[in-house]
N, C-alpha and C positions, 0 to 999 in steps of 0.2 A: 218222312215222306210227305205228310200231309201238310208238316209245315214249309216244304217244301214247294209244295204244288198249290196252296193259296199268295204265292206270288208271283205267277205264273201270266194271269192278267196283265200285271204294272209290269213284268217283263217284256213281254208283248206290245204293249202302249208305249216300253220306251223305248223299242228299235225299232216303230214305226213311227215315230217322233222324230228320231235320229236324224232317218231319210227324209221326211219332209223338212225338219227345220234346216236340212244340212241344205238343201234346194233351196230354198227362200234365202238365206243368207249369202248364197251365192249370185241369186239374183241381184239380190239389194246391194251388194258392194261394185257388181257388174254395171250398176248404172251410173258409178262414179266417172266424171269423164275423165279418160286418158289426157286429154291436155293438162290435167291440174297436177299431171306427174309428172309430164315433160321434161323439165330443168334435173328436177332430184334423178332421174332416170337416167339420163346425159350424163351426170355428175359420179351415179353409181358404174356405168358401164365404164368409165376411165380408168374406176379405182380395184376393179375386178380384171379388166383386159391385163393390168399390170402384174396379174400374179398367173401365171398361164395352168390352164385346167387343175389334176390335182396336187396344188402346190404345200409342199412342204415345209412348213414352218420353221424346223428348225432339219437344214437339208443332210440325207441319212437316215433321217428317224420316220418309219411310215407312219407310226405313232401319232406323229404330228401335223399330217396332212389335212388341207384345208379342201372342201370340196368345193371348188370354184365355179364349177361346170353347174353342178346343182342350184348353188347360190345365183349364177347367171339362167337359168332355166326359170326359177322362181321371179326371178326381177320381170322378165319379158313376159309372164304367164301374166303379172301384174299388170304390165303396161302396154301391151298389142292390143290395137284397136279391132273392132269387128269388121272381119274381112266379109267381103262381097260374094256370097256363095247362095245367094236364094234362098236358106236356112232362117228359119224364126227367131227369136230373140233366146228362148229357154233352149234352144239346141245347139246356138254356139256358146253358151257357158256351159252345157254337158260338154261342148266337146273341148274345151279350155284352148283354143289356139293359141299356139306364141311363136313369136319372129323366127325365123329357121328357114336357110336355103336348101334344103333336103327335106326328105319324107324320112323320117326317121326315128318317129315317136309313137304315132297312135293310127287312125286307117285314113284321113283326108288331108290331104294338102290344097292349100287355097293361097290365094291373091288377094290381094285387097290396095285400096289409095287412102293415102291419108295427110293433109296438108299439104295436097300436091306431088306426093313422092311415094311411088307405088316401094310394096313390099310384099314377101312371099312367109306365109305360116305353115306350120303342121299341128295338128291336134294332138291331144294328151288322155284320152277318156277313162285311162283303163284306172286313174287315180281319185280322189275328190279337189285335190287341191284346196285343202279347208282352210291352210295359212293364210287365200287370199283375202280370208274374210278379216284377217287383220294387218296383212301387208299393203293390200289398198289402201285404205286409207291412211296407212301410217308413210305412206309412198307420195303422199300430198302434201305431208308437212316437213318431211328429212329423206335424206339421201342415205343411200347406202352407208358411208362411213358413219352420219350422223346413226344411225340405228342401230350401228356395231359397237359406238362408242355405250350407248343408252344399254343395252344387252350385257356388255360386260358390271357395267354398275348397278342393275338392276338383281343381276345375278351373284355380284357379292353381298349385294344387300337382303339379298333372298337367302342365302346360305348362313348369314350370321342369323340373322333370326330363326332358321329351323335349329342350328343349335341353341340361340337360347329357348327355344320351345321344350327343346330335350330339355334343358336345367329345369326349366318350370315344373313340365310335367313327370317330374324326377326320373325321366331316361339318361340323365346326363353321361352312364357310360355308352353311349351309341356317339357321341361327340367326336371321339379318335375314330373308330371303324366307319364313319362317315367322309374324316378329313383322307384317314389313307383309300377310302372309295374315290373320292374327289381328284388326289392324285395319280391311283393308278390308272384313270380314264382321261388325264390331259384335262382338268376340264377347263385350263387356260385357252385349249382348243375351240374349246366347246364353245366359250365364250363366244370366240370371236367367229362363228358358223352360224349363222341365221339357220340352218339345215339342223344343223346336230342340237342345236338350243330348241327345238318344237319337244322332242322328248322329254329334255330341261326339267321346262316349267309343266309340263303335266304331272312328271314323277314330283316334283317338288313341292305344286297345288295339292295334290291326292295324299301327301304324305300330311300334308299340313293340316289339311282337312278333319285326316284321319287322330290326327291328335288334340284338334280341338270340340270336335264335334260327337259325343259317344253314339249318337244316332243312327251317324254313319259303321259304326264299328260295330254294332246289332245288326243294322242291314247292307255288310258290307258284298250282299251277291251283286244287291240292285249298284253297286257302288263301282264295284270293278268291271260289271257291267260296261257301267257309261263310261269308266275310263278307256276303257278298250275299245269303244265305238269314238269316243276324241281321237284316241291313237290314231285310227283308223282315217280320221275327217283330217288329220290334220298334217300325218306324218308323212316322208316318201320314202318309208320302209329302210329308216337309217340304223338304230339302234332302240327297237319298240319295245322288247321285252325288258326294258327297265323298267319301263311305267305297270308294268304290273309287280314287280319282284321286290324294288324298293318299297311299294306299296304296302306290301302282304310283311316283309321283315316288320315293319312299325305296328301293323296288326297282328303280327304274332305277340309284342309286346304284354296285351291286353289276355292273350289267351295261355291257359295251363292245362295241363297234361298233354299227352304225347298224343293220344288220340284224338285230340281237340285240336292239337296243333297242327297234325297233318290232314284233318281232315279240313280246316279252315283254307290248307294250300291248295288241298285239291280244288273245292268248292269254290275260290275264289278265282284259281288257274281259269277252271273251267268258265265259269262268268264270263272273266274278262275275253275268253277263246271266245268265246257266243256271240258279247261286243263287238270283237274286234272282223271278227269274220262276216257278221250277219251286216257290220257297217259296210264295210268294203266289198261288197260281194250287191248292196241294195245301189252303190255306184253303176255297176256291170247293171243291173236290171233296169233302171229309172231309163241311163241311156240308151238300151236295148229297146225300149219301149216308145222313144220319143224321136231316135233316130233311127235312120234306114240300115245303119249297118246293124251285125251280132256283137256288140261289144263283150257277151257274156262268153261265146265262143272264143273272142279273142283273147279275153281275160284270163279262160280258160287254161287254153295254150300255153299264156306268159307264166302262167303259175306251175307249170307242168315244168316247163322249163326251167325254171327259178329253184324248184324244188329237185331237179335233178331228175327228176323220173320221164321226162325225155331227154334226147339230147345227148348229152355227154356219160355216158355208160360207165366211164373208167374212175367216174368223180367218185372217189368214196369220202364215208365222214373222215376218213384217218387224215384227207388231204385236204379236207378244209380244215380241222383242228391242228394239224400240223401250221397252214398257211395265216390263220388266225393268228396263233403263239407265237412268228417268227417275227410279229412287228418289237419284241421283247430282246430279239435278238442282239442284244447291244452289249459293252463292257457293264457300263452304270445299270442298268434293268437287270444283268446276270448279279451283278454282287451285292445289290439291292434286294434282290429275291433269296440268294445266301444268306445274305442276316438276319431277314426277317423272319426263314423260316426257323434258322437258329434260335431266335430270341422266341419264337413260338413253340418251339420244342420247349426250351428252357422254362420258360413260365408256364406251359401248361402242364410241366412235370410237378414245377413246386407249388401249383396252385389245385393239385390232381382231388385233394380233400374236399374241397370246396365246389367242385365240376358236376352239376346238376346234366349229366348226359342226356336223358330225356329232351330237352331243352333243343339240346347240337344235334339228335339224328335232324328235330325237321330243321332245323337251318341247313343241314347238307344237303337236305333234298331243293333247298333254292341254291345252294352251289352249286349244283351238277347241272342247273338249266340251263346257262348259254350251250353248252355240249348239247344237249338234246332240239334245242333252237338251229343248231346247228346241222343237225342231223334231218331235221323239216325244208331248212335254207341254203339246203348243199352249195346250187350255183351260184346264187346270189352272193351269199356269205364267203364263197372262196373269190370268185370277180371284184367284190369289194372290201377285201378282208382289209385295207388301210381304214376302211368306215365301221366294218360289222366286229372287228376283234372289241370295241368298246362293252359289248356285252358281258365280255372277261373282268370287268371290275367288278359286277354285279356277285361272283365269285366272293371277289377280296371283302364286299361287305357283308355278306352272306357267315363267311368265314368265322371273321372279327369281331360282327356284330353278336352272332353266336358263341363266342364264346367271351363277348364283354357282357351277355347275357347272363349266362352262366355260373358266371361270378360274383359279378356287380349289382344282381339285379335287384336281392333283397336289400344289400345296405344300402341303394339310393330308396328304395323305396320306404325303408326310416326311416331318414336322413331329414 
């Protein structure tokens, strides 16, 4: 308890850190001018109009849905000039206007001229919009294809070196329970979404992080913390609870016994919950304070809804975990999930001598959390279940990694 509450301070200091640096960083990309995006912007909306809203990569499979609407919301968030509303400079980057002939996003719709050629916005508030702090200006030098291309290779290049991080830092059996994470989440998908890659590279930084820095792994409150307040700055609420799950699996690594190990999930859940709520929630107040409208009311409301507890009465969890699981629905994902559970049975029957249980209760308690994530994100989670089912791999490496844990763990750790 007391070592608890002597970090209670620098907890405090850093999610009010959060919110002011997350404002400054929006200012400062804010003063980039839209003309130096002009061309790449032109260039992206051709390459996005051509795949209409959320298109299906490979058509049949929800699985593989690209979210296009998203990815064209983000671009304009980018590139819409400051519209003509009497509003100060810190109040239209609270309120993120982007190009839109409807009201249909946040509480003000506005006009604006730009190069001669008038255009209509609506505002975005209830979000941070933190990508823009690196979509700006990456919107000056390449175009949308050019960015998708840079994203896919960055992110193979990212994934080969966390496994060989695992060889290094003798995890090397988390290697497979990684690669079959990777597949059963599309992350060829993933690749190629500016949207679903913000998740990406945070689970992917934080896990790295956490393996090469033991600092982080003594103070991992203050750690999941600030992951959860990124999440928050940076995500549009696509597939979040990765970046704390994959996190905690690599930090369980480090910890032994059964009560250390659940109490590291709790403690760490809870952080990153504190992060991630107290980031997103200093959004609703900053602009509540700066602008005339309730943003916090409104925010309010949309969360209410989102979580089902207004609104649609009949949503139960059973219909979004059914509506989740049905993107599986396929010949190849059914006989695919047959073998594997088969070959799962099989080796965990003849490997039963060796199965350090302790170990698997808490990795099941991170299997069981996209369900429970679920049961938070009723409406959300079923309206987007082509987006929100990706939490379900979080499962497969929970599973896997548990029980390559299990096994494997002492003799890499000779080796």
């Amino acid at each position: 308890m007391k070592e608890g509450m002597k970090h209670v301070p620098q907890a405090a200091a850093l999610l009010i850190s959060g919110m002011v640096l997350g404002i400054l960083l929006l200012l400062a990309v804010y003063k980039i001018p839209v003309s130096l995006m002009a061309d790449n912007y032109a260039a992206s909306l051709e390459s996005i109009e051509s795949r209409e809203g959320w298109h299906q990569y490979i058509a049949g499979y929800a699985m593989s849905t690209l979210d296009n609407n998203t990815e064209f919301l983000m671009l304009k968030a980018a590139a819409t000039p400051m519209p003509s509303t009497g509003e100060n400079y810190i109040q239209k980057v609270l309120r993120c206007y982007t190009f839109n002939d409807e009201w249909n996003h946040g509480l003000t719709f506005a006009q604006g001229e730009y190069n001669g050629q008038k255009f209509t916005c609506d505002s975005y508030e209830r979000y941070w919009h933190g990508y823009l702090v690196l979509l700006k200006p990456l919107l000056t030098l390449f175009s949308y294809q050019d960015l998708v291309y840079l994203n896919v290779i960055l992110q193979l290049l990212l994934m080969s070196l966390l496994l060989c991080m695992f060889r290094k830092r003798k995890h090397g059996y988390l290697q497979m329970p990684f690669l079959l994470f990777w597949a059963a989440g599309m992350q060829l998908i993933v690749m190629l979404s500016l949207d679903y890659s913000v998740c990406f590279y945070i689970y992917m930084i934080s896990a790295m992080l956490l393996l090469r820095f033991p600092k982080w792994r003594e103070r991992y409150g203050l750690f999941f913390m600030s992951v959860g307040m990124l999440t928050a700055y940076m995500d549009l609420l696509t597939w979040p609870l990765v970046t704390l799950m994959v996190p905690l699996i690599i930090l369980l690594q480090y910890k032994s016994g059964m009560g250390n190990r659940i109490k590291t999930i709790v403690a760490g859940s809870c952080a990153w919950g504190v992060g991630y709520v107290v980031q997103w929630a200093s959004k609703w107040l900053t602009a509540t304070l700066f602008l005339e409208d309730n943003v916090l009311s409104d925010a309010a409301q949309s969360l209410l809804f989102r979580s089902a507890l207004e609104g649609e009465k009949a949503l139960t969890w059973g219909h979004v975990v059914a509506k989740n699981l049905s993107v599986f629905r396929n010949t190849p994902c059914v006989l695919l999930g047959v073998v594997a559970a088969l070959f799962t049975v099989i080796f965990v029957y003849k490997s039963r001598g060796r199965m350090q249980w302790g170990k698997m209760l808490s990795c099941l308690l991170i299997a069981i959390s996209p369900f429970l994530w679920y049961l938070v994100t009723r409406n959300h989670a079923y309206e987007h279940y082509w987006m929100t089912w990706r939490n379900l791999s979080i499962t497969v490496l929970a599973v896997y990694g548990g029980l390559a844990e299990c096994i494997w763990q002492d003799a890499f750790r000779d080796s």
